[in-house]
MIBA-133455 format. One record per residue (C-alpha): residue in three letters; x, y, z. Coordinates in steps of 0.1 Angstrom, whole numbers, plus 2048, in hexadecimal, padded with zeros to 3 digits. Layout:
N
ALAXYZ ...
***
This chain:
254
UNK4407AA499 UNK4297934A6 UNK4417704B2 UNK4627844AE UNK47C7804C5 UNK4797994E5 UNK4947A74F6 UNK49A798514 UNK4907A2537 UNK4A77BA54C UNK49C7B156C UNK48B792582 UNK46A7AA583 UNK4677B3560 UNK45779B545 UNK45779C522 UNK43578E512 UNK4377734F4 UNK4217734DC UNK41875B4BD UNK3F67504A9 UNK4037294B1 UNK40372F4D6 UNK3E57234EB UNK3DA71950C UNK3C26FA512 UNK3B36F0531 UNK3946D453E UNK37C6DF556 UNK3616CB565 UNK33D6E556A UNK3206DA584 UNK2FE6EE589 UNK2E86F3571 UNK2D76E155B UNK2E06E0535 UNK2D86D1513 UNK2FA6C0502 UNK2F56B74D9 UNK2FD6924D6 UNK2F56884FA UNK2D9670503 UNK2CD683520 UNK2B669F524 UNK2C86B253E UNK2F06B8548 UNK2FB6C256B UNK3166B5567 UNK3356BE54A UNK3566BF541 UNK3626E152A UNK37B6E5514 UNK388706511 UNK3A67134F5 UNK3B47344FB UNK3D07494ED UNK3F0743508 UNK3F6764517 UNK42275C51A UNK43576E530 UNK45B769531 UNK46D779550 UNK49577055C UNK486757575 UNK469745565 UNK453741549 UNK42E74554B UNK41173E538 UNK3EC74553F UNK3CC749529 UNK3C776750F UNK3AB7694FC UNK39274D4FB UNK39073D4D8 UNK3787224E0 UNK36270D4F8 UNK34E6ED4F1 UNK33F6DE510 UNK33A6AF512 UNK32469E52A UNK33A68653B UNK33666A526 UNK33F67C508 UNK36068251A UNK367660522 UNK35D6594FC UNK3736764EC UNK392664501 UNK3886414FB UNK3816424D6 UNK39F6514C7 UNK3A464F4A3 UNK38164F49D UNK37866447D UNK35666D48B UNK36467B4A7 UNK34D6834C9 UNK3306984C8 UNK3356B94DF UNK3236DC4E3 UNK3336F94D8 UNK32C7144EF UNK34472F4E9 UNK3547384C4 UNK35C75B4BB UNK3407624D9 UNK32874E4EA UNK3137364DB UNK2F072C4E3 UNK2E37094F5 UNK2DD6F14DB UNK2BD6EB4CD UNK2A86D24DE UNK2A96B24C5 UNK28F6934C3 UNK29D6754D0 UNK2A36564BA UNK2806464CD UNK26C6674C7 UNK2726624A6 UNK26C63E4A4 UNK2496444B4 UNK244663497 UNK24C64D47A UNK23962D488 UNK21864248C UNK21D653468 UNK21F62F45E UNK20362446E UNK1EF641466 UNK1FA637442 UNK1EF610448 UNK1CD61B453 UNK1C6633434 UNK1CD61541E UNK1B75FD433 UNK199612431 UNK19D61740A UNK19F5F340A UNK1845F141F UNK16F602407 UNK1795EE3EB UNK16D5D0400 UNK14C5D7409 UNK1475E23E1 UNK1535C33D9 UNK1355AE3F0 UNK1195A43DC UNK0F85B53DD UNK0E65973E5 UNK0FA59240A UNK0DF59F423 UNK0E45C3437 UNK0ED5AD458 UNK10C59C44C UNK1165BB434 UNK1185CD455 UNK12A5B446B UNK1415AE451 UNK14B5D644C UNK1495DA472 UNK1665BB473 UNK17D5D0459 UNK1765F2469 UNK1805E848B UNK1A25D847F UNK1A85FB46F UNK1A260E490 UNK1B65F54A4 UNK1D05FB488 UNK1CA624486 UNK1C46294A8 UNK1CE6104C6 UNK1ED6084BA UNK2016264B9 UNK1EA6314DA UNK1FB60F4ED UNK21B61A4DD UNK21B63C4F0 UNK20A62E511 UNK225617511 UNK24163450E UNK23364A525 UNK23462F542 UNK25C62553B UNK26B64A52D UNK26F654556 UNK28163255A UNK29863A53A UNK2A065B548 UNK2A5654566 UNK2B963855D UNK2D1651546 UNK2D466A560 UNK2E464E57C UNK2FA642560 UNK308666557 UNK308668580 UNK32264657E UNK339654562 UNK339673570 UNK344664591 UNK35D649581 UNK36C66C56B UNK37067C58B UNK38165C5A3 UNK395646588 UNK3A3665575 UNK3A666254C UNK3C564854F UNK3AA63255C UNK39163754B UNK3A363252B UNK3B2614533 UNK38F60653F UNK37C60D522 UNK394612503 UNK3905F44EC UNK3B55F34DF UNK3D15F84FB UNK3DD61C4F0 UNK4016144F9 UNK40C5F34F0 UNK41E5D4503 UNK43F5D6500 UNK4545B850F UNK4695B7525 UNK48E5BD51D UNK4A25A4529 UNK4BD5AA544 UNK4E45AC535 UNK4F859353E UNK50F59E55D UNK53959D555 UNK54E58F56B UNK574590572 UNK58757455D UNK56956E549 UNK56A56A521 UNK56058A51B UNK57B59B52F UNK597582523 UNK5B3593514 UNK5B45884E8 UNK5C75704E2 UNK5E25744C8 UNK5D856F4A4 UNK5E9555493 UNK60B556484 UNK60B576499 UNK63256A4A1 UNK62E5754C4 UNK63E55A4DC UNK65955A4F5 
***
């Protein structure tokens, strides 16, 4: 029966194997080479990870020793280095810290690639201006209806010319300075994400998670205690080691 007590071993060599549904075996390990997409990470590309792995504990119990290694692997999820330092860092947080799963009941695939939160800014401020210019040029028909017949071809046209360039500049330049502009900074923002996943993987790696946690955790995860005050020292012939004296009316005399 699977968790049942097994006899015991009859000799240093032999081993009897332990077994139970609530036994496991968890272990870090930090991954380089390679470049990888994480879910929930600001940066493109990972080279650098940490992996948490959960196996089954493959127990052994001999007369000598007790040993445990991995069994079966139950799951994997794989953090870029900042994610680490958040999962540690941010405890009791009910969002918890995204992670990529990338082995449950087999392997999983790479995450989808996801627009970023600026991608999508740029997407939703051309829809709008692409909306803004519709409406101007419906407008800008309503205008020119709305000029009288007797105002003379010359200013008719220098008037619709006036309303049709602010709808182009509106329509068209606008969201075109809008991507000029990202093109020339998005290498400087990667480049700038890769150097600081570089500097927490470096500080993961030198401080240790102690460290880290005390550095970065918001609330001291152990609290102060103060000190506890040194007992006073006894000495011979003190109060404290006089002999009681005798209660009144006790009698006792010579």
């Amino acid at each position: 029966m699977l968790g049942a007590a097994m006899p015991k071993p009859k000799s240093p060599a032999d081993e009897t194997k332990l077994a139970h549904p609530s036994y496991g075996v968890i272990s870090l390990a930090r991954q380089t080479g390679g470049a990888r997409r994480l879910f929930g990470s600001v940066a493109q590309e990972h080279h650098s990870t940490v992996a948490l792995r959960i196996h089954r504990a493959d127990f052994r119990r001999s007369t000598t020793s007790d040993r445990t290694s991995p069994g079966d692997r139950l799951i994997e999820v794989v953090l870029s280095s900042a994610q680490f330092v958040e999962m540690f860092t941010t405890m009791n947080v009910y969002s918890g810290t995204p992670c990529t799963i990338t082995w449950f009941e087999g392997g999983v695939e790479e995450p989808p690639e996801i627009p970023s939160e600026a991608s999508n800014i740029r997407e939703e401020f051309r829809e709008r201006m692409a909306g803004t210019a519709e409406s101007l040029a419906k407008k800008t028909a309503a205008v020119m209806a709305l000029l009288p017949a007797s105002l003379n071809k010359k200013t008719r046209r220098e008037i619709q010319h006036a309303v049709e360039s602010m709808v182009t500049e509106v329509s068209s330049n606008i969201p075109f300075f809008l991507e000029t502009f990202r093109e020339s900074t998005e290498k400087y923002v990667k480049a700038a994400k890769a150097e600081v996943d570089a500097v927490v993987t470096h500080a993961a790696q030198a401080l240790g998670l102690p460290r880290l946690v005390e550095i970065f955790s918001a609330e001291r995860m152990v609290p102060a205690l103060d000190p506890v005050e040194d007992l006073p020292q006894l000495t011979a012939g003190s109060a404290d080691n006089a002999e009681p004296s005798s209660a009144p009316g006790s009698g006792g005399g010579a």
